[in-house]
N, C-alpha and C positions, 0 to 999 in steps of 0.2 A: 321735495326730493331729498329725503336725509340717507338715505345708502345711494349710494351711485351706482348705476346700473350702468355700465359703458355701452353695451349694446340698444340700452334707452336711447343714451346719447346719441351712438350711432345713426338710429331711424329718424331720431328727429333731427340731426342737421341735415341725412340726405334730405327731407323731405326737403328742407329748404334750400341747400347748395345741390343735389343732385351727386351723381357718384364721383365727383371732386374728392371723395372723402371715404375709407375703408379702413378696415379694423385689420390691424396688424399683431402678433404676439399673442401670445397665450396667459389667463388668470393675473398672480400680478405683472405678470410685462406686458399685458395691451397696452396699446395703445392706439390712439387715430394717427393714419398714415393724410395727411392734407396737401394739393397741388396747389404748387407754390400763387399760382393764379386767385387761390378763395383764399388763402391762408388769412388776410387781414379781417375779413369778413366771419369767417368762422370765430377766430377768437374774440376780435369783438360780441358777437353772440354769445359766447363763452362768458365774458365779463359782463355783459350787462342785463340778459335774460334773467328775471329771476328765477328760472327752476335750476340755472345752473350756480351764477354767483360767484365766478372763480376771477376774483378781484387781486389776488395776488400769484406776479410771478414769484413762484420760487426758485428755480433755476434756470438759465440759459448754456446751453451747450451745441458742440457740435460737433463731429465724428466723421472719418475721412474713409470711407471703404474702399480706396481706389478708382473705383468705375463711379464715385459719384461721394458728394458729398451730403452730412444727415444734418439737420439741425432741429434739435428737442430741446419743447418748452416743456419744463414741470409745474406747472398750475394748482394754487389751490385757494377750495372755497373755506373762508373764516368763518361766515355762516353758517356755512352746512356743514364745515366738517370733512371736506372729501378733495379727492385727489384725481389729477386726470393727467395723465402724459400725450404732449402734440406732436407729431413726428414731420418734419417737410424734407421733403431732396430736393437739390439740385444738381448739375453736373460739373465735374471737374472742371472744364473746359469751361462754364458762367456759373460759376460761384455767387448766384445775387439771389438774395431775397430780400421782400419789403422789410423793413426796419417797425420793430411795434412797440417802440418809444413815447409812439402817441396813445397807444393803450395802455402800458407800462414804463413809465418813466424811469424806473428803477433797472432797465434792459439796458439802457446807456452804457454802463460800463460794462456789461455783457456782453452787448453787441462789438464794444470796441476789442477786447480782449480775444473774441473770434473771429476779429478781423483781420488783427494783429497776428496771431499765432499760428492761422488756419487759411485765409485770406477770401473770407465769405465779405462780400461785399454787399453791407444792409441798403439799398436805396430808400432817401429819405433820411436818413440817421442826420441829426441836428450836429453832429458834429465828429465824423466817422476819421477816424488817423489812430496812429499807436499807441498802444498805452504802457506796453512793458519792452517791447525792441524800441530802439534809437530811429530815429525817422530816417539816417540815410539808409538803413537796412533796409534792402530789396525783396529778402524772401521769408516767407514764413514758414518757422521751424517746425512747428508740428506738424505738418504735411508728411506724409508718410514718405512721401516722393521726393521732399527736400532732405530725409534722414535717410537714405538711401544711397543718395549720391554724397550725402555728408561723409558717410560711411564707407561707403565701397570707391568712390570717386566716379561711376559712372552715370552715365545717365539713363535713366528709364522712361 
């Protein structure tokens, strides 16, 4: 598979996760939207199938839209040459997703720095606490919701 077809991708994870998993975005901004439930399973497929080959994370992030929190891996295969964006939600209110430290060990300090600043909480992370606020700090700033009331003083 040397071009990546993402709607290839698409057919053959449902076939094996089922509709766990849907194409979100358009041209270069697809990407797979994945429930948080198959997320470990998908991307292990990701990484070890060889038609996909996407053995390295290259970015970890996460994005706070209010009604719910995103957290997007940027994957890519060295092999092949190609790029694949992973998209999961979760919600405000359980901020948790599996931790894929064991698939990418290199998400360590990814995971920590969106735990820290955002307050996604990886379960499983080998060793999840702050990496850039001080440990008595209670809230985490980049919360749209913590700059809000930083801001105006009240609460939302």
């Amino acid at each position: 598979m040397s071009n990546l077809d993402i709607n290839e991708v698409l057919a053959a994870l449902q076939a094996h996760c089922g509709e766990s998993i849907q194409l979100i975005g358009e041209d270069s901004q697809a990407a797979l939207l994945v429930m948080p439930e198959r997320m470990l399973e998908v991307l292990d497929i990701l990484k070890t199938n060889e038609l996909y080959q996407f053995n390295m994370l290259r970015n970890l992030t996460a994005v706070d839209y209010l009604e719910y929190m995103e957290i997007v891996y940027h994957l890519y295969s060295l092999p092949l040459r190609h790029a694949i964006t992973i998209k999961v939600r979760c919600t405000m209110e359980d901020s948790t997703v599996p931790s894929v430290t064991k698939i990418w060990p290199s998400a360590n300090f990814q995971e920590r720095e969106i735990y820290d600043l955002l307050g996604v909480d990886f379960t499983d992370h080998p060793d999840l606490r702050r990496i850039l606020m001080p440990e008595e700090f209670t809230e985490h700033p980049l919360r749209k919701a913590y700059n809000f009331v930083a801001n105006t003083g009240e609460k939302r």
